[in-house]
C-alpha positions as CSV (number, residue, x, y, z in Angstrom):
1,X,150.5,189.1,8.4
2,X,146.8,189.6,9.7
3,X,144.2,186.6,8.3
4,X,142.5,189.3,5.6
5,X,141.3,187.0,2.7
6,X,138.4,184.9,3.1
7,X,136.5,182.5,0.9
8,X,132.8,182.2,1.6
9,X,131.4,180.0,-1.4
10,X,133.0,176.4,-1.6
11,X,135.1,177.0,1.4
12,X,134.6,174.1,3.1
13,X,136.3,171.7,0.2
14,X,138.8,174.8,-0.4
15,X,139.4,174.1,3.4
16,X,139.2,170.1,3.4
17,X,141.9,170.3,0.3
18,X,144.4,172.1,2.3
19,X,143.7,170.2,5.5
20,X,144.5,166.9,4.4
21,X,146.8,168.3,1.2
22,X,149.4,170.8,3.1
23,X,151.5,170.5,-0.6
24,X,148.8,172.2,-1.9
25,X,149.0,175.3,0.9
26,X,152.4,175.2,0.7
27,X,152.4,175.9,-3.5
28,X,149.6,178.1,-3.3
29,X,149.3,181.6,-1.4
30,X,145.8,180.9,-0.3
31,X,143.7,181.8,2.7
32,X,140.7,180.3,4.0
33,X,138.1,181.1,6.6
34,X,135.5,178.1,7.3
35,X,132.4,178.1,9.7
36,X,131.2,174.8,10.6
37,X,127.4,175.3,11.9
38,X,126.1,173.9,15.6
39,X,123.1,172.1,16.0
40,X,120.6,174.5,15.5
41,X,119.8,176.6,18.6
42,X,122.9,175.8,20.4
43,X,125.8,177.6,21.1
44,X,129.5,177.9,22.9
45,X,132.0,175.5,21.3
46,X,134.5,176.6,24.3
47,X,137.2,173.7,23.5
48,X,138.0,171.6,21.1
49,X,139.9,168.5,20.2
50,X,140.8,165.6,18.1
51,X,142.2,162.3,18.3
52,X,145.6,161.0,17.9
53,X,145.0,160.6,14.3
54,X,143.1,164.2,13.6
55,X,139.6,162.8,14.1
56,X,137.5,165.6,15.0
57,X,137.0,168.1,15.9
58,X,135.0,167.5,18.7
59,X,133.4,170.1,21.4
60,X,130.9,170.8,23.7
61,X,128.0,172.8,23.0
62,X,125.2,174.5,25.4
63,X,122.8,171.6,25.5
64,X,125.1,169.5,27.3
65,X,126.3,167.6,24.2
66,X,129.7,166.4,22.7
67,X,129.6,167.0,18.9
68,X,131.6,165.3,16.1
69,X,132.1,167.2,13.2
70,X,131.1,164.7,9.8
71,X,133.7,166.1,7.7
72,X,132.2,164.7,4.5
73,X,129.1,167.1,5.1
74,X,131.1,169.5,7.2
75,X,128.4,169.7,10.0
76,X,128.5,168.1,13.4
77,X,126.7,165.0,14.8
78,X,125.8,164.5,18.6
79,X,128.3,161.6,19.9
80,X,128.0,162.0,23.9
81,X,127.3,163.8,27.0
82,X,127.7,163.4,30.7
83,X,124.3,164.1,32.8
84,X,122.8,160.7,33.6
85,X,119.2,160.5,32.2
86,X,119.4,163.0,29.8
87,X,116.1,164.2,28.8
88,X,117.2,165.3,24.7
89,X,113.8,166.5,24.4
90,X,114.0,169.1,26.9
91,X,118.1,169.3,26.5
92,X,119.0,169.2,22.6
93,X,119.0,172.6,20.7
94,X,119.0,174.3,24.2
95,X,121.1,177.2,24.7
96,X,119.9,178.3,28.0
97,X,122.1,178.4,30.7
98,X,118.9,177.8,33.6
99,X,119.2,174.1,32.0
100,X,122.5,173.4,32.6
101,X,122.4,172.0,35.9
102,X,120.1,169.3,34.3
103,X,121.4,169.0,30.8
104,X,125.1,169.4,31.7
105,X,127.6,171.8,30.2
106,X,130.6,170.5,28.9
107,X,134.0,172.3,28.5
108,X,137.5,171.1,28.2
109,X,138.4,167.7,26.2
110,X,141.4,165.7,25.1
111,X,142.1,162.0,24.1
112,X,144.3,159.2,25.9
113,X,146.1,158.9,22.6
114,X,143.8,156.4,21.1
115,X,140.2,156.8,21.0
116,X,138.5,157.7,24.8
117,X,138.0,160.8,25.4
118,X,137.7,162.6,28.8
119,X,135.7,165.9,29.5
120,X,135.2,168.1,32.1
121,X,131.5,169.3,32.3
122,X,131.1,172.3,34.7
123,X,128.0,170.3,36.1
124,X,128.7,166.7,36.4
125,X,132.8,166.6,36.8
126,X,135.3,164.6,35.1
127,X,134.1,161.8,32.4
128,X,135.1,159.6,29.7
129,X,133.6,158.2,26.6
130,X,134.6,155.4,24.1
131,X,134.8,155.7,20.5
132,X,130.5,154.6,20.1
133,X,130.1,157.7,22.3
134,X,126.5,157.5,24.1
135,X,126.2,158.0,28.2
136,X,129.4,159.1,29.4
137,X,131.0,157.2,32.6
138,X,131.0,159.8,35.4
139,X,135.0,159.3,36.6
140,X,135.3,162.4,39.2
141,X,133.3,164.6,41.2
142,X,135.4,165.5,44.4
143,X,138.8,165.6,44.9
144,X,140.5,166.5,48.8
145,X,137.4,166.5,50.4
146,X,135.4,168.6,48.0
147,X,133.2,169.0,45.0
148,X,134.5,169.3,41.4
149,X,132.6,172.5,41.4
150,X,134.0,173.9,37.7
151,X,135.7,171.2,36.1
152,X,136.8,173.4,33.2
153,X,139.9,171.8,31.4
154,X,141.8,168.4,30.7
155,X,144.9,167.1,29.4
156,X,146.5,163.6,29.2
157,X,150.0,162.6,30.3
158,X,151.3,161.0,26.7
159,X,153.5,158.6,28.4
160,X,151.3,157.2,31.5
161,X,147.8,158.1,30.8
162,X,147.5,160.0,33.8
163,X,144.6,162.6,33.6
164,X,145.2,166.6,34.9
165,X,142.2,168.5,34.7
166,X,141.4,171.9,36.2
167,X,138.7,173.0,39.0
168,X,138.6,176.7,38.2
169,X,136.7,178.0,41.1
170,X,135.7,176.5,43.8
171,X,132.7,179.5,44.3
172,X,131.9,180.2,41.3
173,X,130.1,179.0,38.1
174,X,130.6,182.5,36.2
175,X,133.8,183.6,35.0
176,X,132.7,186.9,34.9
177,X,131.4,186.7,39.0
178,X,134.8,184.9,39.4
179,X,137.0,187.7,38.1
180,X,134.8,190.4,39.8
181,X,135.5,188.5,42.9
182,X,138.9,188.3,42.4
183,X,138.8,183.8,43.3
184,X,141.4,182.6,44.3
185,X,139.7,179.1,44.9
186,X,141.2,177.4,41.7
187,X,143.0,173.4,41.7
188,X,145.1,171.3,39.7
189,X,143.8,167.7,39.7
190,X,144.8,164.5,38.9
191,X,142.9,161.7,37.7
192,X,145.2,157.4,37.2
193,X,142.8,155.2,34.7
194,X,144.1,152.3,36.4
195,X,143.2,152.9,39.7
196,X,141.2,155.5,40.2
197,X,143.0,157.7,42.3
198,X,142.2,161.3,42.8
199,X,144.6,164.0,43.8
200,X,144.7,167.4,44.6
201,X,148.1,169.1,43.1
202,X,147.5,172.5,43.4
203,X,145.4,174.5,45.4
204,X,145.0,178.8,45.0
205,X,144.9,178.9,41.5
206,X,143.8,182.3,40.2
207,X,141.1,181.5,37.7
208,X,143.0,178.6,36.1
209,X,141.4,178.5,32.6
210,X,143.5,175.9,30.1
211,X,145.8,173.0,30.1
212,X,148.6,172.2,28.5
213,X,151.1,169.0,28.7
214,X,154.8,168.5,27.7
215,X,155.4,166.3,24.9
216,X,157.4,164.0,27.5
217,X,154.7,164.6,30.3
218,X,157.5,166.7,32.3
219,X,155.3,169.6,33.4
220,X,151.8,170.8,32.6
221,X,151.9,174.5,31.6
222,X,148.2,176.5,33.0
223,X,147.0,179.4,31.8
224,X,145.2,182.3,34.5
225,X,142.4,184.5,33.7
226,X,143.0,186.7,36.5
227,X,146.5,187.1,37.3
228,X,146.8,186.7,33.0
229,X,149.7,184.8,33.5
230,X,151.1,181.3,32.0
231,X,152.1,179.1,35.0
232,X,154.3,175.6,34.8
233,X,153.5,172.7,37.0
234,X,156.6,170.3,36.9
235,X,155.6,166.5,37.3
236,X,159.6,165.2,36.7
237,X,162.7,166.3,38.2
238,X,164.0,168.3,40.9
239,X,161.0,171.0,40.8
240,X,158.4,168.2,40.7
241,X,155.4,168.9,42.3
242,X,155.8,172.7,42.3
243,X,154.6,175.4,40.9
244,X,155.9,179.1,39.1
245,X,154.9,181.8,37.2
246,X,156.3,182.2,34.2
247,X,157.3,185.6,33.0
248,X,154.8,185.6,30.1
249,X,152.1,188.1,30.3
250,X,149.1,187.5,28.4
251,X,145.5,189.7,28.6
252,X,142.8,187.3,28.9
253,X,144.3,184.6,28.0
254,X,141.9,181.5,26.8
255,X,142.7,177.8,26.7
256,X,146.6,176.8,26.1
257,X,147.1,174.0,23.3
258,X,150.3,171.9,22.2
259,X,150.9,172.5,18.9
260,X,151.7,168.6,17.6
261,X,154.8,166.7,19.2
262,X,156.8,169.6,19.3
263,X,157.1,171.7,23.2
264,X,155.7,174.9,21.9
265,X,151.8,175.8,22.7
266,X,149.4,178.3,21.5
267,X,147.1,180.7,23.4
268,X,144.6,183.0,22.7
269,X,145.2,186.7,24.0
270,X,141.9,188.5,24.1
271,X,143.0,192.3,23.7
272,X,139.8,194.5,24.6
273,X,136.5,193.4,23.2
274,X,137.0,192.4,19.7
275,X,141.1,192.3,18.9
276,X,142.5,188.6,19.4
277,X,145.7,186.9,18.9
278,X,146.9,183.8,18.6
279,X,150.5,183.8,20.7
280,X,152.7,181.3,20.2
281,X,154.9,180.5,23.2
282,X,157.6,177.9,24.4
283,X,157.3,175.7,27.7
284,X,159.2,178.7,29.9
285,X,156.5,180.9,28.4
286,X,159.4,183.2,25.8
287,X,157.1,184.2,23.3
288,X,157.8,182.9,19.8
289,X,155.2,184.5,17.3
290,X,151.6,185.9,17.1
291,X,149.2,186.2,14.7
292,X,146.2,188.5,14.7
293,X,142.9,186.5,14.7
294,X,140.1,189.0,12.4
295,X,137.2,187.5,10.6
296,X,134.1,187.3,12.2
297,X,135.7,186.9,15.6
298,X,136.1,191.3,15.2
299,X,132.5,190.8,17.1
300,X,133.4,188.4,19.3
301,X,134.2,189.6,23.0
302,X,136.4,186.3,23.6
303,X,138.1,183.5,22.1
304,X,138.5,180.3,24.4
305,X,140.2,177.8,22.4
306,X,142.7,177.7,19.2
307,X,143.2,173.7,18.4
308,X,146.4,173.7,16.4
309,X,145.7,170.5,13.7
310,X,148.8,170.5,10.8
311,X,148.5,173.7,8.8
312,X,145.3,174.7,10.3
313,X,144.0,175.9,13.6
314,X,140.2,175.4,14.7
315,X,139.0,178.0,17.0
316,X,136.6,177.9,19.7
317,X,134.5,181.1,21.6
318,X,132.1,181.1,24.4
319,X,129.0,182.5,22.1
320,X,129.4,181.3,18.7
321,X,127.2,179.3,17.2
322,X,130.0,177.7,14.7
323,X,133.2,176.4,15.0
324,X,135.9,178.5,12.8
325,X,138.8,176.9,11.1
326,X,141.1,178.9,9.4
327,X,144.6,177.6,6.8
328,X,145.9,181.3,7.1
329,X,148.4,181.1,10.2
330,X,151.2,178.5,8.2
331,X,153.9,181.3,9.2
332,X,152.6,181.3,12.8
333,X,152.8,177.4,13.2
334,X,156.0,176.4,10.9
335,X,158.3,178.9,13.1
């Protein structure tokens, strides 16, 4: 079942209807493809995420920004960033990368189950953000001994709080100069709210790209760009604190989302320049299901993020200048 109908005109009420109506997908054989614009002149809505409740989405754009998407208007507000002093006259509408060092580049997000959200931005580390959004509070920028140098990806523990987050290279900026290299420099960090306690978990990580958590916070489950390979982190029981490969194989793999409560997660697999899919895979990494991702994205040289949200799955790429949402993967998501 490839994603081949699309509904330009009126698609994002088609789109908001089955969102917050799944009776109505379920009755009707409908698909729908929705672009929701960027700011204009920005680009790169890598990850996304909501809140416990389905908020959102929210994701970080090239000018250093958080954005909220008003779904009333279907088009995204700025809500927060992390580089203290941000000059928005210089930053905002900015999509080049020579101004990320000052205007910050966010990446990876995800809520503590209510309303803060924590971000990694590649340039300014680890922060968090209340619900009025504004100035981020800069939580982590070193970890062992050394800089956060590519805070890339975060996920919360659902039944402590604690916050994992990713340093994918500790050399590189560029994913492409990482690969090429053939890094090896990646970590697996942890962040506790309550005391501020910073440790290093992992160390050697290939690329280390997204994050996933168990519904009970059991192990973390990390996708690899280089070795393209799903790896589990347990945090409970007699493996805790180490790490395997599971036997999942998966070609440039992007981020790695739970899908809801349940243990099963989806990842993009980037086949070539332009073929996607969205595989659906369990926590021992047995795939379950895939679905080809078409559309626009048949231009798209990779997809970073698909954000599973009921009946509907928001999907995020590194040059975009809109976030896609598409109603048309039911099948892949009720297996």
């Amino acid at each position: 079942m490839a994603i081949g109908t699309y509904v330009c005109d009126l698609a994002t009420l088609v789109f908001a209807l089955l969102l917050f109506s799944p009776s109505v997908l379920l009755s009707v054989d409908v698909r729908v493809f929705v672009k929701y614009p960027l700011p204009p002149g920005t680009t790169g809505p890598e990850a996304i995420s909501f809140t416990e409740y389905g908020v959102g989405p929210f994701t970080g754009i090239s000018d250093g920004s958080i954005i909220k998407l008003n779904p009333l208007l279907g088009t995204f507000e700025y809500f927060a960033y992390a580089a203290p002093n941000k000059n928005k006259t210089l930053c905002d509408g900015n999509s080049d990368p020579s101004l990320y060092s000052k205007c910050g580049r966010p990446l990876g997000s995800a809520f503590n189950g209510s309303d803060y959200l924590y971000f990694c931005d590649v340039y300014f580390g680890l922060n968090g953000v209340g619900p009025a959004g504004g100035q981020a509070t800069q939580l982590v920028t070193s970890a062992g001994g050394q800089p956060v140098y590519y805070c890339n990806a975060v996920a919360v523990d659902p039944i402590n709080g604690t916050v994992y987050f990713l340093d994918t290279s500790q050399r590189f900026k560029n994913i492409l100069q990482m690969v090429l290299a053939n890094d090896r420099s990646g970590r697996l960090l942890s962040y506790e709210p309550a005391t501020g306690n910073v440790k290093v978990l992992e160390n050697g990580l290939a690329g280390p790209a997204g994050l996933a958590i168990s519904n009970d916070g059991s192990y973390l489950l990390i996708s690899v760009i280089i070795t393209q390979t799903i790896q589990k982190f347990y945090l409970t029981g007699p493996k805790a604190n180490t790490l395997e490969t599971l036997p999942t194989s998966i070609l440039r793999p992007g981020n790695i989302e739970r899908i809801g409560s349940r243990d099963e997660f989806l990842v993009p697999e980037n086949i070539g320049p332009v073929v996607h899919y969205a595989i659906k895979i369990d926590g021992n990494g047995i795939v379950l299901g895939n679905e080809s991702i078409a559309g626009p994205y048949t231009n798209v040289s990779y997809l970073r993020d698909l954000q599973p949200l009921g009946d509907s799955i928001f999907i995020g790429s590194e040059f975009d200048t809109f976030v896609g949402a598409t109603a048309s993967l039911l099948g892949l998501l009720s297996l």
